[in-house]
Each structure stands twice: as C-alpha cells, then as structure tokens.
One Martini backbone bead per residue (centre of mass of N, CA, C, O) as a GRO file, in nm:
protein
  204
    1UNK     BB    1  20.951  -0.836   4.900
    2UNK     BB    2  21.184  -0.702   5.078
    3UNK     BB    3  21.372  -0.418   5.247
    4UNK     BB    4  21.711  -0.351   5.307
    5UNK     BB    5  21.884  -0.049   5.402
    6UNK     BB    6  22.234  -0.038   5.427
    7UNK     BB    7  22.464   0.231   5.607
    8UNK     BB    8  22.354   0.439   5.715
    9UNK     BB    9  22.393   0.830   5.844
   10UNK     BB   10  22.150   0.976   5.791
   11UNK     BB   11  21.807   1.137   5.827
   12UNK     BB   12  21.766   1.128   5.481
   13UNK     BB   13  21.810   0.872   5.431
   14UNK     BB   14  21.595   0.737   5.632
   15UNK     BB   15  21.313   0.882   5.525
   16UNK     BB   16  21.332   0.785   5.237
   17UNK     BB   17  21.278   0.480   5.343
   18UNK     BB   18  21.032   0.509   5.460
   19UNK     BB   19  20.857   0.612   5.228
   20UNK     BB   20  20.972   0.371   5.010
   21UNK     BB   21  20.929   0.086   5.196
   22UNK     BB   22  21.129   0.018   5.408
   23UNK     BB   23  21.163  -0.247   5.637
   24UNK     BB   24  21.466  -0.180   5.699
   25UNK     BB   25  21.734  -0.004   5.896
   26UNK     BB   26  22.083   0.017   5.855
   27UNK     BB   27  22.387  -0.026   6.125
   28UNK     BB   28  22.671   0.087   6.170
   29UNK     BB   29  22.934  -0.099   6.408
   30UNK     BB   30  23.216  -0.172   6.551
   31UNK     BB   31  23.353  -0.084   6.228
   32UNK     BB   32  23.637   0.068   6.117
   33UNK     BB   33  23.662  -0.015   5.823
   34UNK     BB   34  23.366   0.129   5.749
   35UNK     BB   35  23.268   0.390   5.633
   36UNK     BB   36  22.940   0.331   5.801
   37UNK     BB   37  23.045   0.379   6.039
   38UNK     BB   38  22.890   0.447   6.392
   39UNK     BB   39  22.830   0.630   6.628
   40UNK     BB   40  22.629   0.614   6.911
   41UNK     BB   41  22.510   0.928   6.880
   42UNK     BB   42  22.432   0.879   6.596
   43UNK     BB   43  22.238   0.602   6.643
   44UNK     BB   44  22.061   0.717   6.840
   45UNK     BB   45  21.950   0.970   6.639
   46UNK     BB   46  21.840   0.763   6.402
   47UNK     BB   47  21.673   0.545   6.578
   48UNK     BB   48  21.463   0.861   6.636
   49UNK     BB   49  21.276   0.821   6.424
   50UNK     BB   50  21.003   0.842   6.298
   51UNK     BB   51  20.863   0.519   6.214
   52UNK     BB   52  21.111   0.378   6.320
   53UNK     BB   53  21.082   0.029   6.344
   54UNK     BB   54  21.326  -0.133   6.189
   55UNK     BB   55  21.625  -0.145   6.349
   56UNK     BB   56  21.984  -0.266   6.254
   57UNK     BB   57  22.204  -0.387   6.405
   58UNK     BB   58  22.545  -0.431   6.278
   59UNK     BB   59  22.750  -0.679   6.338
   60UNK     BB   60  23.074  -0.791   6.458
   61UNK     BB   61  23.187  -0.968   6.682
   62UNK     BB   62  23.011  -0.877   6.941
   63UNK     BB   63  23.101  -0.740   7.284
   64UNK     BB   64  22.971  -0.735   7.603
   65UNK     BB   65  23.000  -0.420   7.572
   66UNK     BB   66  22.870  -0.351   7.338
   67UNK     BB   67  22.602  -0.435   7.390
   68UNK     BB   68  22.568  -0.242   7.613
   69UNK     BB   69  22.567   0.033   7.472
   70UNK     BB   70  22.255  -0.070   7.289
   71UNK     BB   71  22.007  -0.173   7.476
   72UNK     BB   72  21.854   0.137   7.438
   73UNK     BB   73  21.824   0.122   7.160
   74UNK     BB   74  21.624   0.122   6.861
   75UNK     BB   75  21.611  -0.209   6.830
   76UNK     BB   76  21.476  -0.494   6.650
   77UNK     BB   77  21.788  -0.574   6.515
   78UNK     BB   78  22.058  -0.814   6.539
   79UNK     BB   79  22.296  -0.818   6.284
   80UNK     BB   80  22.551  -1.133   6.317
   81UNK     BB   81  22.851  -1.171   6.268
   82UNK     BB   82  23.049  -1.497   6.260
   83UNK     BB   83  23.109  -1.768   6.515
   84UNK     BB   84  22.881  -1.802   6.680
   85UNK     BB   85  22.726  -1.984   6.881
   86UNK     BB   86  22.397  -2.052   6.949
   87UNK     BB   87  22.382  -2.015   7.220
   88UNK     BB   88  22.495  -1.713   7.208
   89UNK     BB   89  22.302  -1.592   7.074
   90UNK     BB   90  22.014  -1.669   7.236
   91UNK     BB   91  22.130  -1.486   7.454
   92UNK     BB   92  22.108  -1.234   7.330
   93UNK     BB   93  21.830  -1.239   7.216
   94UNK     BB   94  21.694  -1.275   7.547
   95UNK     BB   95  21.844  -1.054   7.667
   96UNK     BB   96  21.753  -0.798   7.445
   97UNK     BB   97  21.505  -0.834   7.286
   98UNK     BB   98  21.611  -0.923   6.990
   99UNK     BB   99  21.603  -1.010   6.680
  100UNK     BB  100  21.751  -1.240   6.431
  101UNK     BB  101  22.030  -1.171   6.220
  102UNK     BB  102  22.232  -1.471   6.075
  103UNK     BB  103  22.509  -1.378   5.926
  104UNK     BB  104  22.664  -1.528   5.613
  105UNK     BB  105  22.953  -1.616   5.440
  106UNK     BB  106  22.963  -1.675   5.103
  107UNK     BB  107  23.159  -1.930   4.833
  108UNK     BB  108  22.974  -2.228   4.900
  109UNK     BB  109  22.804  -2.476   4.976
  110UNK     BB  110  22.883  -2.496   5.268
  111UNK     BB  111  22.801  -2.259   5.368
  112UNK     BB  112  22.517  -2.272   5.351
  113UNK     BB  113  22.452  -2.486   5.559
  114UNK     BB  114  22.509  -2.339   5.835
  115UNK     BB  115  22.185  -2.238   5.859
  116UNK     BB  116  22.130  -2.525   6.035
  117UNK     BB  117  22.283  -2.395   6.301
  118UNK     BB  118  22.083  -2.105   6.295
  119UNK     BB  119  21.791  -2.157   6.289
  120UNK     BB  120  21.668  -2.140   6.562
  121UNK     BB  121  21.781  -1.868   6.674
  122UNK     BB  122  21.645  -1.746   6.429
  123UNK     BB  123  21.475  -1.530   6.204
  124UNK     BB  124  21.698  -1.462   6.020
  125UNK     BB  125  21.867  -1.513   5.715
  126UNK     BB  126  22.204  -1.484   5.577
  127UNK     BB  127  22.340  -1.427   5.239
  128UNK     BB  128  22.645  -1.348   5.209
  129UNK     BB  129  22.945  -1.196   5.113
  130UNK     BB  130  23.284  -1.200   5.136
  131UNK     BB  131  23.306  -0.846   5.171
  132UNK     BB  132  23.120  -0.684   5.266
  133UNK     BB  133  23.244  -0.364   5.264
  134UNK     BB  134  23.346  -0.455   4.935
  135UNK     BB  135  23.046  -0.548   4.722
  136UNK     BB  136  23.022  -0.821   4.690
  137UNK     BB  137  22.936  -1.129   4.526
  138UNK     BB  138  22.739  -1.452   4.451
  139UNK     BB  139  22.620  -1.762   4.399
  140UNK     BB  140  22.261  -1.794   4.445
  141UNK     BB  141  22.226  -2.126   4.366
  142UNK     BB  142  22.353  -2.223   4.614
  143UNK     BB  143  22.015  -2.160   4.727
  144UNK     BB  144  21.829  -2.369   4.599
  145UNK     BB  145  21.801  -2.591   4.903
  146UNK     BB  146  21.694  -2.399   5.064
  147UNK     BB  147  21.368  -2.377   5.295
  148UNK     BB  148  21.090  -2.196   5.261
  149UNK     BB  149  21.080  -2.165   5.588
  150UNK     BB  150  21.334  -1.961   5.536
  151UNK     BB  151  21.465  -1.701   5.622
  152UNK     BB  152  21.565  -1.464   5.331
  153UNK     BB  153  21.903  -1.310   5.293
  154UNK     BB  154  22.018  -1.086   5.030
  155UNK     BB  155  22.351  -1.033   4.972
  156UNK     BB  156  22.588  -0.834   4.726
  157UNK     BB  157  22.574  -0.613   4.513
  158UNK     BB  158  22.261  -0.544   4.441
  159UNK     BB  159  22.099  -0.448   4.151
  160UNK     BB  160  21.835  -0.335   3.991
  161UNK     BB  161  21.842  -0.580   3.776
  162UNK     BB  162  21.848  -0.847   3.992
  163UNK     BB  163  21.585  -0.841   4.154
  164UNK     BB  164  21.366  -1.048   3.980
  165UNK     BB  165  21.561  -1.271   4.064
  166UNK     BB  166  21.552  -1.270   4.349
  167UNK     BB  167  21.266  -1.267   4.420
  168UNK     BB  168  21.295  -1.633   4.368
  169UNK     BB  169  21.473  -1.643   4.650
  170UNK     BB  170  21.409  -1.419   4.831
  171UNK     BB  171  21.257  -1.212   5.133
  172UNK     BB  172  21.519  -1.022   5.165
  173UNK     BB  173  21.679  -0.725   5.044
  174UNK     BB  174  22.005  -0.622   5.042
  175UNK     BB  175  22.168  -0.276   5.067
  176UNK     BB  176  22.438  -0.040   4.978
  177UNK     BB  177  22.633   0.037   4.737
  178UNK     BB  178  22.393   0.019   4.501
  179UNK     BB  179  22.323   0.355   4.696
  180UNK     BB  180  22.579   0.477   4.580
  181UNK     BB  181  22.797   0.755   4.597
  182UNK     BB  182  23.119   0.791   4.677
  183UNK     BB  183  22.996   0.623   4.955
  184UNK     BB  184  22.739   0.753   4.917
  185UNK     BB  185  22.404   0.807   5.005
  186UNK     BB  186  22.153   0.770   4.755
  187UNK     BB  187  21.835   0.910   4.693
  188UNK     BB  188  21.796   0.805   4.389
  189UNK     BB  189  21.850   0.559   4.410
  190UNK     BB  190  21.688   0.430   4.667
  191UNK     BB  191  21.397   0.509   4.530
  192UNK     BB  192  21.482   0.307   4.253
  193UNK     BB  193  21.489   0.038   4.400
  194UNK     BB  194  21.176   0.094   4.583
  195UNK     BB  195  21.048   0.077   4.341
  196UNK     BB  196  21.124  -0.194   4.183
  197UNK     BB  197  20.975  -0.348   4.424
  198UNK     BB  198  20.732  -0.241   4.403
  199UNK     BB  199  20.680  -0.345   4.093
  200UNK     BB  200  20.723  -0.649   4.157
  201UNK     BB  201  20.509  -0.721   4.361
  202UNK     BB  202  20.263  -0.613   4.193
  203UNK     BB  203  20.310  -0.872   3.983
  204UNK     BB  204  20.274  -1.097   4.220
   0.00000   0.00000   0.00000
C-alpha cells in the first residue's frame, strides 16, 4: 500500500513525506473554503522542492483558466473532484500531460459504481467521504466489489489505527486531517502515520 499525504503547506512538511516514504504529495488548490488551499507562488514553490517526483494538484471543478495557470508546475497528477464527463477528463489528461486521479464522493452503493464511467481514462480513482475538507470518513465495505484491476485511493478521515484493515482493500491510501494537529500539519504525526505504513508492508 502507498501513501499520499495530502493539503501540504509548508517546505518542512513536504521534505518530511519525502523522507519517511510518502509516494505522492497533495497540494490543495483553487477550493478557498478549504484551510489547506494554497496560492500558486506557494504551490509552485512546493512543488520544486528536490526529489519530489509525484505530486498531485487536487482540484474541485477546475476551470480551464485554472488549468492554463497550473500547466508548467511540476505536477505528475491532477485529482479531479466533480461531475466531469469522461471525455471533458481525458481532454485534462492528454492536454496537461499529467496522469489522473478521478475522486469520488462516496455515501451509497450507487456512488461507487460511478467508477465505471471514468475506469478508462483514470490512472487511479479514489473513493473519498462526502465531506472533503470537513475529514468525514464512509462504510469501506461499499468497496468489496470494486475489481482488482482498478486502482483504488481511499480517502477520509483514516487513523493510524484503520490502516491494518485499509490495507485490505485500498492500493494507496490518502490522508490529511489525521496528521494535522489544530488544522496544521503535524511531523511526529505523519512520521508516524508513514512508519505504520512501512511495517504493514514489510509483514505483507
């Protein structure tokens, strides 16, 4: 299982996720409701940070001036909230050059099924809580039926304690409120988050 640490902020936070093995780093963009949005001197500054090779715009229905402002930052993937058709995404992706991670908002069996409408032109989808920015989590067993094939990122609200059992269903798992302390990223969390990580691997 991989991890993505997602609404970074700051240069010490990234350099952290870097070291103890995070496999993508999230940067919130253009969502101001989110404490986590960031501007785009900011994210341009992060994003240029050595060694960091996967790092991931994430996006609520970004608007093709969105897009045009973020084209030459160095992002390897743009996770995309919203109703966008398929082809309105692989438009994203094969213009941007950047790989895709299409979030679902998940609350029924219904909402997962959406992942077949935009299988083919996703990298990975993800299968996020209705609550985005508010760390709501949701019932995982939805996902017994998601098929192997499909990369699946699992979002919301997940605690150190959850991973044992995430690991059984997610290929990587996101994370971002349960590494915060008072809204700011915490290092001895996500250190913390990144070793428990490590050593479910390392027993599977």
């Amino acid at each position: 299982m991989l991890a993505k640490i997602c609404g970074l902020a700051e240069k010490n936070q990234v350099k952290t996720c870097l070291e103890y093995g995070a496999s993508m780093c999230g940067f919130i963009l253009f969502y101001p409701k989110s404490h986590r949005n960031l501007s785009l001197q900011k994210v341009s500054e992060l994003t240029s940070i050595k060694n960091s090779k996967s790092n991931v715009a994430v996006m609520v229905e970004p608007s093709k001036s969105d897009l045009e402002k973020i084209k030459d930052l160095n992002f390897q993937y743009y996770q995309i909230y919203g109703n966008q058709d398929p082809a309105e995404i692989n438009e994203i992706k094969k213009k941007n050059n950047v790989k895709i991670i299409k979030a679902l908002t998940i609350e029924t069996g219904k909402d997962v099924l959406k992942y077949k409408k935009y299988e083919a032109v996703s990298d990975i989808i993800l299968f996020d809580s209705i609550g985005r920015e508010k760390s709501l989590s949701f019932d995982h067993s939805l996902l017994k039926d998601v098929p192997k094939n499909v990369i699946k990122m699992i979002a919301g609200n997940i605690q150190v304690q959850d991973l044992e059992k995430i690991s059984k269903i997610a290929d990587i798992v996101d994370v971002s409120g349960a590494v915060e302390t008072e809204k700011k990223k915490d290092l001895t969390k996500i250190k913390e988050f990144l070793l428990k990580i490590k050593e479910i691997n390392e027993l599977n």
